[in-house]
C-alpha positions as CSV (number, residue, x, y, z in Angstrom):
1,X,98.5,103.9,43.9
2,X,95.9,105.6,46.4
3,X,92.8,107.7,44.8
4,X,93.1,111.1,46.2
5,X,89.5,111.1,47.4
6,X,90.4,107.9,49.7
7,X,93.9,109.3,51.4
8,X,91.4,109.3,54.8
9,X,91.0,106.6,57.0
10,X,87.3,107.4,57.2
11,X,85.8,106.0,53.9
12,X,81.8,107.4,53.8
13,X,80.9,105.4,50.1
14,X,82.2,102.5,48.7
15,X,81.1,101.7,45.2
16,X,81.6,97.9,44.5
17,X,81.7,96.5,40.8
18,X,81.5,93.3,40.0
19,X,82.9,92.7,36.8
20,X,83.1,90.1,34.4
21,X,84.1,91.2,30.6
22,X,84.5,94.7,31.8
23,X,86.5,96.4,29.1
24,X,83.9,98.2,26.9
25,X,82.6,99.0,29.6
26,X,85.5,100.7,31.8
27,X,86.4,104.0,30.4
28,X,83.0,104.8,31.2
29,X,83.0,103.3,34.3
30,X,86.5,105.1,35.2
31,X,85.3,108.8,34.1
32,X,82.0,108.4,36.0
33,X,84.0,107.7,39.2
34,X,85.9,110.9,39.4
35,X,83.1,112.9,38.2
36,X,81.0,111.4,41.0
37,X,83.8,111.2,43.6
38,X,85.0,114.4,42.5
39,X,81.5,116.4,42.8
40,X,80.9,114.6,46.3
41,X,84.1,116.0,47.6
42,X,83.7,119.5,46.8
43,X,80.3,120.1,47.7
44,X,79.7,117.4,51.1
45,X,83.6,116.8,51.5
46,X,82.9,112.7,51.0
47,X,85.4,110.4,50.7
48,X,84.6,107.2,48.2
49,X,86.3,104.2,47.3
50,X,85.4,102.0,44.1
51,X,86.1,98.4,44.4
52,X,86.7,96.3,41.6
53,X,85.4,92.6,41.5
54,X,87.4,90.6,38.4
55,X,85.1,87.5,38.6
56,X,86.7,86.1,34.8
57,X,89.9,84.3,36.4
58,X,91.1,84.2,32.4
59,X,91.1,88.4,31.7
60,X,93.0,90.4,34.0
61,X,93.8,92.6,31.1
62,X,91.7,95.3,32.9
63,X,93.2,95.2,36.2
64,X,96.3,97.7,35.4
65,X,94.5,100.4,33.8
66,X,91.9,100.2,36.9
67,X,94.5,100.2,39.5
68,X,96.3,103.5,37.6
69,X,93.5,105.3,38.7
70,X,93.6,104.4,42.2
71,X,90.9,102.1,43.1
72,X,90.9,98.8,44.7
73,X,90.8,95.4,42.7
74,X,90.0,92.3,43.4
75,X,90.7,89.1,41.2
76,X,88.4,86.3,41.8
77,X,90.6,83.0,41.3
78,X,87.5,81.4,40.2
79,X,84.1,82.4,38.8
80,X,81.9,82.9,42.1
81,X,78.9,84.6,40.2
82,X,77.8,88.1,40.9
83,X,76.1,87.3,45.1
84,X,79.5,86.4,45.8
85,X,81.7,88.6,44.2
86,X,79.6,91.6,45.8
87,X,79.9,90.0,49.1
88,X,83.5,89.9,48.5
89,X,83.8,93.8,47.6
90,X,81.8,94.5,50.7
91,X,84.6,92.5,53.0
92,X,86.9,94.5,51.4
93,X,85.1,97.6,51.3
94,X,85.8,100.8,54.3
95,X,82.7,102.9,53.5
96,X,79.6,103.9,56.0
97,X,77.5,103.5,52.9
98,X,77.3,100.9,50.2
99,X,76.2,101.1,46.4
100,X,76.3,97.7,44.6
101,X,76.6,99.1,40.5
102,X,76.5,96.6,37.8
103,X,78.9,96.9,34.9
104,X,76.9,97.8,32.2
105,X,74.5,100.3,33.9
106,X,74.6,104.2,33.8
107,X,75.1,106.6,36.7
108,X,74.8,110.6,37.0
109,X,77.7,112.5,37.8
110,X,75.4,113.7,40.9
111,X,74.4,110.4,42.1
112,X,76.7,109.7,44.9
113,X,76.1,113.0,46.6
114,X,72.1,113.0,46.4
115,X,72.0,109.7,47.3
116,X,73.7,110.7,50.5
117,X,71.6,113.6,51.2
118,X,68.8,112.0,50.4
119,X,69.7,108.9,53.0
120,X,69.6,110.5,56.1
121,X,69.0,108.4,59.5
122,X,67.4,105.6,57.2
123,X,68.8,102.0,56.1
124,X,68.9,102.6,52.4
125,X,67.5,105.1,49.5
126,X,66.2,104.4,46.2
127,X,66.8,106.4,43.3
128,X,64.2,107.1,40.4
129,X,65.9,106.7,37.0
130,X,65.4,105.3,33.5
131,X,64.8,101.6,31.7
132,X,67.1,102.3,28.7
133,X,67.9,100.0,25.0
134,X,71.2,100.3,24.1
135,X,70.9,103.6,22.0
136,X,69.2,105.3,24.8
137,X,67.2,107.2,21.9
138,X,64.1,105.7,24.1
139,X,64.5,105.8,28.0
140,X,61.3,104.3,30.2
141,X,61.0,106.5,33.8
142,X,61.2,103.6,36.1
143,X,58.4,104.8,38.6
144,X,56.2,106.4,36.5
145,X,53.6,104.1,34.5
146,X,53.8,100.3,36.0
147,X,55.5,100.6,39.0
148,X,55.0,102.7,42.1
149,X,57.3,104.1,44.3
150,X,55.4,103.4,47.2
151,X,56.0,99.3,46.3
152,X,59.9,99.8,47.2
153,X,59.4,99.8,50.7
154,X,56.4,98.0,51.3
155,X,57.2,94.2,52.6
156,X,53.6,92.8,51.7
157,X,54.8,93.8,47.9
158,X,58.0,91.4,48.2
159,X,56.5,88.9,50.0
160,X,54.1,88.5,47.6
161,X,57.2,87.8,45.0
162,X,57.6,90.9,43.8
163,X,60.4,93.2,43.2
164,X,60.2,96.9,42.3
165,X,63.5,98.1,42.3
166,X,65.4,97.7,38.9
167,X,68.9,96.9,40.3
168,X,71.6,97.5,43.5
169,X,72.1,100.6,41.3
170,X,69.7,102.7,42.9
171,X,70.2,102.0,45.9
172,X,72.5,104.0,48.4
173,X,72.9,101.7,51.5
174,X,74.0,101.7,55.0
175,X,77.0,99.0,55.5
176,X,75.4,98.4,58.9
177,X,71.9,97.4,57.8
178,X,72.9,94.7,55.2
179,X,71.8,91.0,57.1
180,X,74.4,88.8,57.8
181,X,72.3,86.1,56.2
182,X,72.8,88.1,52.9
183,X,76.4,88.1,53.4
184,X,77.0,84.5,54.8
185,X,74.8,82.6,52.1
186,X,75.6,81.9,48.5
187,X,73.5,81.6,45.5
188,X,75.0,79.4,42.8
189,X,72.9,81.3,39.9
190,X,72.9,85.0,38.8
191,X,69.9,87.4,39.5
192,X,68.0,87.8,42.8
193,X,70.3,88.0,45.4
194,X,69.3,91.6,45.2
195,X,65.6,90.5,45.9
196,X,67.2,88.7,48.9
197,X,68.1,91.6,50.3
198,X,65.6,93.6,50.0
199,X,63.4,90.8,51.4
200,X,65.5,90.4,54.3
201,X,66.3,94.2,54.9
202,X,62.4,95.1,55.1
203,X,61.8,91.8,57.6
204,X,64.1,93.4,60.1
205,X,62.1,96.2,59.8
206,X,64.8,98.6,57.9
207,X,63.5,101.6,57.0
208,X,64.0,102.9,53.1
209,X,63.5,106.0,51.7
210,X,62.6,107.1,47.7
211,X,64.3,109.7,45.7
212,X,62.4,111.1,43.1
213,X,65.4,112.2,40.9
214,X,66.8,110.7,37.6
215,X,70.1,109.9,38.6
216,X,70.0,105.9,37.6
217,X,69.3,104.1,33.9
218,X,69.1,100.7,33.4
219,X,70.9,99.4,30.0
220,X,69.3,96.1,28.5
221,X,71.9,94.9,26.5
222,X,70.0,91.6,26.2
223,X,73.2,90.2,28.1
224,X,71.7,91.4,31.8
225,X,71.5,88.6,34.0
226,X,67.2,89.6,34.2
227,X,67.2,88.7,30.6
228,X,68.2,85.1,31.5
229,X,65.2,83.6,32.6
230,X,66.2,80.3,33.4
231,X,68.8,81.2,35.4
232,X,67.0,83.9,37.4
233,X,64.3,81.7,38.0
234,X,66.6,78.8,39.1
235,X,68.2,82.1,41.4
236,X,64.3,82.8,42.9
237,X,63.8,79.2,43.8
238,X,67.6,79.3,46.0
239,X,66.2,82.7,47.2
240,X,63.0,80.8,48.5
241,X,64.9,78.1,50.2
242,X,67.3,80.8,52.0
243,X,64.2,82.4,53.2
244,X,62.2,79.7,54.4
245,X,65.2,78.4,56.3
246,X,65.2,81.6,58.0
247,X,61.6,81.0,58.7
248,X,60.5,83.6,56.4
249,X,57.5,82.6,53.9
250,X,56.9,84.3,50.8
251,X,54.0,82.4,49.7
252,X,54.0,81.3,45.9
253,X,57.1,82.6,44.4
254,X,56.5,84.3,40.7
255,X,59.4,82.5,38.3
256,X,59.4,84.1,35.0
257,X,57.9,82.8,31.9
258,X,60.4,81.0,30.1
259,X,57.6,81.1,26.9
260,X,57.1,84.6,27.6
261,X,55.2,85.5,24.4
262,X,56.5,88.9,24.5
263,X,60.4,87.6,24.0
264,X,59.2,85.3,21.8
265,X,57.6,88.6,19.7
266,X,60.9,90.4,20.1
267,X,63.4,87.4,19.2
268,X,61.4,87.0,16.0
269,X,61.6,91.0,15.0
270,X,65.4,90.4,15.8
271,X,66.1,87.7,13.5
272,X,64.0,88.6,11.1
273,X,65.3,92.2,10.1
274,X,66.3,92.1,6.7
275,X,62.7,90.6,6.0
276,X,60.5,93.2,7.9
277,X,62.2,96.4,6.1
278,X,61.8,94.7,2.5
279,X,58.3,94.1,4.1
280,X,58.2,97.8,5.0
281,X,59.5,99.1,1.6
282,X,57.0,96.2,-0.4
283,X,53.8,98.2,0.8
284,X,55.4,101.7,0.3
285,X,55.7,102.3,4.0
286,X,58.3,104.7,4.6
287,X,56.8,107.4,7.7
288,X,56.2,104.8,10.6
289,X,54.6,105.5,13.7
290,X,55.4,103.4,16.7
291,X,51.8,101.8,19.1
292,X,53.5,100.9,22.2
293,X,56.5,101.7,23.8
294,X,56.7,98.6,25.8
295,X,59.9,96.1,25.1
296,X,58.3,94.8,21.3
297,X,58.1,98.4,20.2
298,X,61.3,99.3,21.5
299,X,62.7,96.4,19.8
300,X,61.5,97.4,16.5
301,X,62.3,100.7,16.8
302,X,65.6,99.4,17.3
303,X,65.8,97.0,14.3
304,X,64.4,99.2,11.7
305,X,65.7,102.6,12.9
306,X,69.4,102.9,10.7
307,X,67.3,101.6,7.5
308,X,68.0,104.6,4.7
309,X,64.6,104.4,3.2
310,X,62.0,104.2,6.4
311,X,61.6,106.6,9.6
312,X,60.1,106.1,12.3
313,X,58.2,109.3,12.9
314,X,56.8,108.8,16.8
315,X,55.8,106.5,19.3
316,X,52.1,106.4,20.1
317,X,51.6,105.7,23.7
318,X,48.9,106.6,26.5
319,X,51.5,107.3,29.2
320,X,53.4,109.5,26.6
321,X,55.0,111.9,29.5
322,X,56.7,109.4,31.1
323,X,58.8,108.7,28.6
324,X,62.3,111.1,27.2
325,X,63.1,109.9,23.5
326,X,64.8,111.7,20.5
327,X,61.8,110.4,19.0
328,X,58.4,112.1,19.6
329,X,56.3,110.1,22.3
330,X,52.8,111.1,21.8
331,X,49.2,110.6,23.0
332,X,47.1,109.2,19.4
333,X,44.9,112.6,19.9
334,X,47.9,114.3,18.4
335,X,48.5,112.2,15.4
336,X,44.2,112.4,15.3
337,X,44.5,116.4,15.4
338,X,47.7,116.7,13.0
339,X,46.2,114.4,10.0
340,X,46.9,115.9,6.8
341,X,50.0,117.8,9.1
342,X,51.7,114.6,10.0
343,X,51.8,112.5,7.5
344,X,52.4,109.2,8.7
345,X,52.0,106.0,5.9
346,X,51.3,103.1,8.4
347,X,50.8,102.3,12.2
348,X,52.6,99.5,13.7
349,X,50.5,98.0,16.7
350,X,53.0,96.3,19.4
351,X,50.6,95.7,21.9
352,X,49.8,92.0,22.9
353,X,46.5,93.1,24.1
354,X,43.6,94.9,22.6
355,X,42.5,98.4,23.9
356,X,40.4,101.2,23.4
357,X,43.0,103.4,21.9
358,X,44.3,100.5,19.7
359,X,40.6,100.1,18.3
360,X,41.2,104.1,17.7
361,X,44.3,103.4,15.5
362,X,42.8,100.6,13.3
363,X,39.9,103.0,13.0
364,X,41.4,105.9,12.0
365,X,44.4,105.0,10.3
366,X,46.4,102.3,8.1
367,X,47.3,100.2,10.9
368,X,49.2,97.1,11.2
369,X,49.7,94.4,13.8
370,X,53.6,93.6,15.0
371,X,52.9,90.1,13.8
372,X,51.4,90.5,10.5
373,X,54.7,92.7,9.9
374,X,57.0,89.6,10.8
375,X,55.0,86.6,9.1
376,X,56.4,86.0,6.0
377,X,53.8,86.5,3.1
């Protein structure tokens, strides 16, 4: 069966998905495709394509339901990791345009047609969008506080081992501008073949735009590939040696802290639930505010959230209007101004290094450090 928005010979997108344990993921994924095909074809008359990557040999369970709706799929007959099984979509794939989407990440119904009228005569366009737990109650604006949109396209930022953009997800890209080194090489571990690209795009001088709109979020289920860090790093170092054969030097490459005392932080908050709200409830703490939105707060806000007999009543954070949360984000001047109006019983600090505004919270209020919270006393 044919999707009606690909009955054309001329194909202008092709999204490919690579897919490995795709099922609680695909009714999402199949709605957001006809929304997004759909709204392309009515308002820029764009024909797209979704390609399907099974790369689990052992489930094909998925593969009827996929191909009811139309779109292409491809079964793997062995595991060839994610470089590969893009690579393999992108043989298979008809479109102008490309846009690489990982399983477990979000999409707005829009994104397909503002990508494309954002691309114009450039190689590739990068979306803003959100950093996103797997509520979504707290959603990070990816260039907003830490990163800069102007890093995306800046080749002095990647050689110097860094990467800016989130995932393939944001990016719409022109078939013709992906290197054939990209497509002919293939990394035996998940995570930067996107780097590779972008590394590689930028050295041949491809040009890349920036749209500012929301149309991308980022999910960390704590399954993503970037949450591996021994395999991403073991990814970075193949990405090196691809490079250098190419004669391409990008100086010191920056692995990932395997020790990284922030994971370490959130792992223990994690395993160590049912201790921190009787810790909570012990001291009569039942209005929380949240110092930090960063991953450790997030991850407590996230643990102790669905407990009956403690709220957390906002987030505390400098950069408060980059942030969209059901739960107030706010500057500490507010909770300053509002005391006696906002009652709040304790502060919990999930910063891993001191401030001026933290000093402000152990000043002024009954405030708490993330790791007194989880040591057991």
């Amino acid at each position: 069966m044919q999707n009606s928005y690909n009955t054309s010979k001329r194909i202008d997108v092709s999204i490919i998905i690579p897919c490995y344990g795709v099922l609680p993921y695909l009714n999402y994924i199949l709605d957001k495709l006809d929304k997004m095909f759909s709204l392309a074809n009515e308002k820029k008359g764009l024909r797209c394509e979704a390609i399907f990557v099974n790369d689990n040999p052992e489930d094909d369970g998925e593969l009827e339901a996929i191909q009811q709706h139309g779109h292409i799929v491809i079964l793997n007959k062995k595991n060839k990791g994610i470089h590969r099984s893009r690579v393999i979509g992108l043989k298979h794939a008809s479109g102008e345009f490309i846009l690489f989407w990982d399983q477990d990440d979000l999409l707005e119904n829009d994104t397909i047609l503002e990508q494309y009228s954002a691309i114009s005569d450039k190689d590739a366009v990068v979306c803003n969008g959100y950093l996103s737990g797997l509520d979504g109650e707290l959603k990070e604006i990816i260039y907003g506080q830490w990163r800069k949109s102007e890093n995306i396209y800046s080749i002095d930022n990647y050689m110097n081992g860094n990467n800016d953009i989130i995932s393939p997800g944001q990016v719409l890209i022109r078939r013709s501008s992906i290197p054939k080194t990209w497509i002919d090489c293939s990394l035996a571990n998940n995570g930067a073949d996107d780097y590779l690209l972008w590394v590689l795009m930028l050295h041949r001088k491809a040009l890349i735009g920036y749209n500012n709109k929301l149309l991308y979020t980022h999910v960390n289920t704590g399954y993503n590939t970037s949450s591996n860090l021994h395999e991403m790093n073991c990814s970075l170092i193949e990405v090196k040696s691809v490079l250098e054969k190419g004669g391409i030097n990008i100086g010191k490459l920056k692995l990932y802290p395997e020790n990284d005392k922030r994971r370490i932080v959130c792992n223990d908050i994690l395993n160590n639930k049912e201790h921190i709200v009787n810790w909570l409830l012990k001291h009569d703490y039942h209005k929380i505010a949240i110092y930090g939105c960063g991953m450790i707060g997030r991850t407590l806000f996230e643990t102790i959230k669905d407990c009956a007999d403690t709220e957390v009543k906002c987030f505390i954070e400098r950069s408060y209007d980059k942030y969209v949360s059901r739960i107030p984000v706010v500057p500490i001047e507010f909770i300053e101004n509002k005391v006696g109006q906002f009652s709040i019983d304790v502060v919990i600090i999930t910063l891993m290094k001191p401030n001026e505004v933290m000093a402000r919270c152990k000043k002024n209020f009954n405030s708490i450090d993330v790791a007194d919270v989880i040591a057991r006393d």
